[in-house]
N, C-alpha and C positions, 0 to 999 in steps of 0.2 A: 152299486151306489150306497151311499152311507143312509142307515135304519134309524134314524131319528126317536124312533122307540126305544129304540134298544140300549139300557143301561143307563138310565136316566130316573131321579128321584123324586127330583123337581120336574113341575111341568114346561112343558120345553115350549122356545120360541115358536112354531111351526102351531102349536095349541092356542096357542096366547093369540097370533094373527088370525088363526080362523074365529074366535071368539070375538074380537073386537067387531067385530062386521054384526054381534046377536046385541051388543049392548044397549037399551035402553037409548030411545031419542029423544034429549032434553038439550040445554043449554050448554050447560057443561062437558057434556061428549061431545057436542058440535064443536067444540073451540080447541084451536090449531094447538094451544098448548095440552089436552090431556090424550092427543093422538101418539100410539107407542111410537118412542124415537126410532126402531128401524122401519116403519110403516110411514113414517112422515118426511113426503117429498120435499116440502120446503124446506126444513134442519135437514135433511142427508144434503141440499144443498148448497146451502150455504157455504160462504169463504173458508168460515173458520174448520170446516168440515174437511176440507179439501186432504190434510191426513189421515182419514180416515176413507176417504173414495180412493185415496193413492194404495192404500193397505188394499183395500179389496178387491183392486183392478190386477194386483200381483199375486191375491192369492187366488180369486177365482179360475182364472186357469191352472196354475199350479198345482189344484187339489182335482182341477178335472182330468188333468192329464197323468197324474198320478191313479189315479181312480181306473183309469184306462190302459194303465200299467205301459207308458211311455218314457225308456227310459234315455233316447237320443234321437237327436234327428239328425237332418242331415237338408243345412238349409238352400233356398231357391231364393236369391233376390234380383229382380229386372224389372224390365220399363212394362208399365200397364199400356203402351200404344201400341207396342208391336202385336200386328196381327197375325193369325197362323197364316202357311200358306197359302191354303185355299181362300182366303178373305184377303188376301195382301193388295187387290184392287179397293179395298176399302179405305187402304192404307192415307195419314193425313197427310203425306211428302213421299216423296219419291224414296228417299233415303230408309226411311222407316219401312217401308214395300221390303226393299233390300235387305232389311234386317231377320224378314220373315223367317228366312230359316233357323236363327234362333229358337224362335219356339217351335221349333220339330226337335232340335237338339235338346232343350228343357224339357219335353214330353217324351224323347227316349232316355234322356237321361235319370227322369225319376218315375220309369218304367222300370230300368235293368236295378236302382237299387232299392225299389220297392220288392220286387222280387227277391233282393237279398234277402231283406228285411222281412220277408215271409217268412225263412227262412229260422228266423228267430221267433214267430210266432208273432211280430209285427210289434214288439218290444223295440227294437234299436235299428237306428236310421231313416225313421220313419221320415216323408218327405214332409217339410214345413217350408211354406210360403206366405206372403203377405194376403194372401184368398181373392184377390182382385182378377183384373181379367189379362189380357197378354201373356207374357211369360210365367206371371205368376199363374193362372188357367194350365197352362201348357205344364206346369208343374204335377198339378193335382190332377190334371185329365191321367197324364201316365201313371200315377199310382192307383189309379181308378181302375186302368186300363188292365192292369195288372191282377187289379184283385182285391188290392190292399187300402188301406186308409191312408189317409195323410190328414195337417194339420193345416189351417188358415185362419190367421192373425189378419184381422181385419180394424181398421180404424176409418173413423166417422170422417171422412172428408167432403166438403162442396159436390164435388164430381168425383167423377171414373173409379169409386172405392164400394164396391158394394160386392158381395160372397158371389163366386162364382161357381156354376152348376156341381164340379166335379169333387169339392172340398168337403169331407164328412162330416156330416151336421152336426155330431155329439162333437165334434174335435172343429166347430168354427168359433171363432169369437169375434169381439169386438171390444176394442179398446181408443178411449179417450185420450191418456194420455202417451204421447208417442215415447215418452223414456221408458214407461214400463213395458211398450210392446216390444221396443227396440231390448232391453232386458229378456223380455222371453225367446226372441229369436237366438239369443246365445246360450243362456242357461244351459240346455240340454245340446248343444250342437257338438257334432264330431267333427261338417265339414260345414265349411261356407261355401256355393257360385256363387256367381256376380254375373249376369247377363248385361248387355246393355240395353241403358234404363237412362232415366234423366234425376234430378235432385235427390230424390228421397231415395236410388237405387245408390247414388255416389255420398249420400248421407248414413245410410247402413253399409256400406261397403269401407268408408273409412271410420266409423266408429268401428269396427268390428279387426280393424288395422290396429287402429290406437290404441284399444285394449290388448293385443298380441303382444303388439312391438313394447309397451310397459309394463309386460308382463302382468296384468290384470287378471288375465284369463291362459287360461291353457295353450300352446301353438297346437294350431288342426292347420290339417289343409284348407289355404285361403282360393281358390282357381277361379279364376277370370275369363269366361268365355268371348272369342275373339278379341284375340291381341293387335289386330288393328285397328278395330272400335279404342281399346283401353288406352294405346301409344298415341293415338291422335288427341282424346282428350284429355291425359296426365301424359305431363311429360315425365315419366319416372327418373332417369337417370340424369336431365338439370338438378333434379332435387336432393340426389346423391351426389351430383359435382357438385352444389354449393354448398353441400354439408349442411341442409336443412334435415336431412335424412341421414344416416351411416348407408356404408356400402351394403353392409349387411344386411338392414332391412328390405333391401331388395330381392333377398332370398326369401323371405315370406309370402311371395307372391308366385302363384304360378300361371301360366299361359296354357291356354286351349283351345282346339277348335270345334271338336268333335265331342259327345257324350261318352263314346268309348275312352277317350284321353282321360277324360274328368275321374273315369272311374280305374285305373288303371293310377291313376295318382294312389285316390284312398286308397285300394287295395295295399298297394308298395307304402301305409305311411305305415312307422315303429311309433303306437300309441302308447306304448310303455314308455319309450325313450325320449320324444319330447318333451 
């Protein structure tokens, strides 16, 4: 972690906030205007602030996972309902029950490339999820299982969005604004899944499209766990016959059923060559 001591002339922020807490109690210290500006919750509030909360929401991870010497992951995105196996009598539908086995395949699947990813001393491929419960759980259980860390990008919602047991604490966050989370989940990514999930699973899953197919970002491997979950709710190939889509971009996608498959992709991609 960064030494705040260390190389500094001036005395530094981190001085200045433990100090303000000794200052004399009169009138003047009590009033919201001589409270130092990053210590003062109402102005980090405010509207007009809002460029400066967006800065800090993209670099506080960024500088922690650097810190942590994180240099890719290899992302997990699916439905926070699906329960594991053993729970799938908990399940809220019949349907979601059935889906259970997905997260056995997401908890072996970022089992065997957490294990890669040891392999690197836990630098690259590391697993990254949304840190919630479901698939995203069944993520970070298997890098847990394994040995290794993983990351969980977490963001403040009504329900079902709160860190779940298996996600390494130095590497959890939380984020307000969903562009910059959805930003972090690619930044560092080599591969994207896609489990099935509902809005915000098919809201990261085609952003992460969109950037590919306009070449914004890098082609990795995009793989789509259960292709008859994906083919029932996008219809891929109307949207290639009506040329909303090229044929081509159908090649961006690939299909799976199994965690072995998923990873048998990445292994076989040429990361040079894309």
């Amino acid at each position: 972690m960064t030494d705040h001591k260390a190389s500094h002339t001036f005395r530094d922020s981190i001085e200045d906030a433990r100090a303000s807490h000794r200052i004399p109690d009169t009138p003047q210290s009590r009033s919201p205007a001589y409270r130092l500006a990053f210590l003062d919750e109402d102005f980090m509030m405010r509207d007009e602030l809002r460029p400066v909360r967006l800065q800090m929401e993209l670099l506080k991870p960024q500088l922690i996972l650097d810190e942590h010497g994180i240099n890719s992951t290899v992302v997990i995105f699916g439905g926070a309902r699906i329960p594991s196996p053993d729970r799938k009598e908990t399940a809220r539908t019949p349907a979601l029950a059935e889906l259970s086995h997905f997260y056995e395949e997401a908890r072996k699947f970022a089992q065997i490339m957490t294990e890669r990813s040891l392999q690197t001393y836990g630098h690259d491929f590391v697993v990254c999820t949304g840190g919630g419960p479901g698939v995203m759980e069944a993520g970070n259980l298997g890098a847990h299982q394994a040995g290794g860390h993983s990351v969980g990008l977490n963001i403040l919602l009504p329900h079902e969005q709160a860190p779940n047991a298996y996600v390494t604490p130095e590497l959890s966050f939380n984020f307000h604004y969903f562009a910059l989370r959805k930003m972090h989940f690619l930044m560092r990514a080599r591969a994207v899944t896609v489990f099935p999930g509902g809005f915000g699973t098919l809201d990261e899953m085609f952003e992460a499209l969109t950037l590919i197919q306009t070449r914004r970002m890098r082609r990795i491997p995009l793989i789509l766990f259960g292709r008859g979950f994906w083919e029932n709710v996008v219809n891929w190939k109307l949207l290639a016959a009506q040329g909303t889509i090229a044929e081509d971009d159908l090649k961006l996608i690939s299909f799976v059923d199994t965690a072995e498959e998923a990873v048998a992709i990445i292994d076989a991609w040429d990361y040079d060559e894309k």
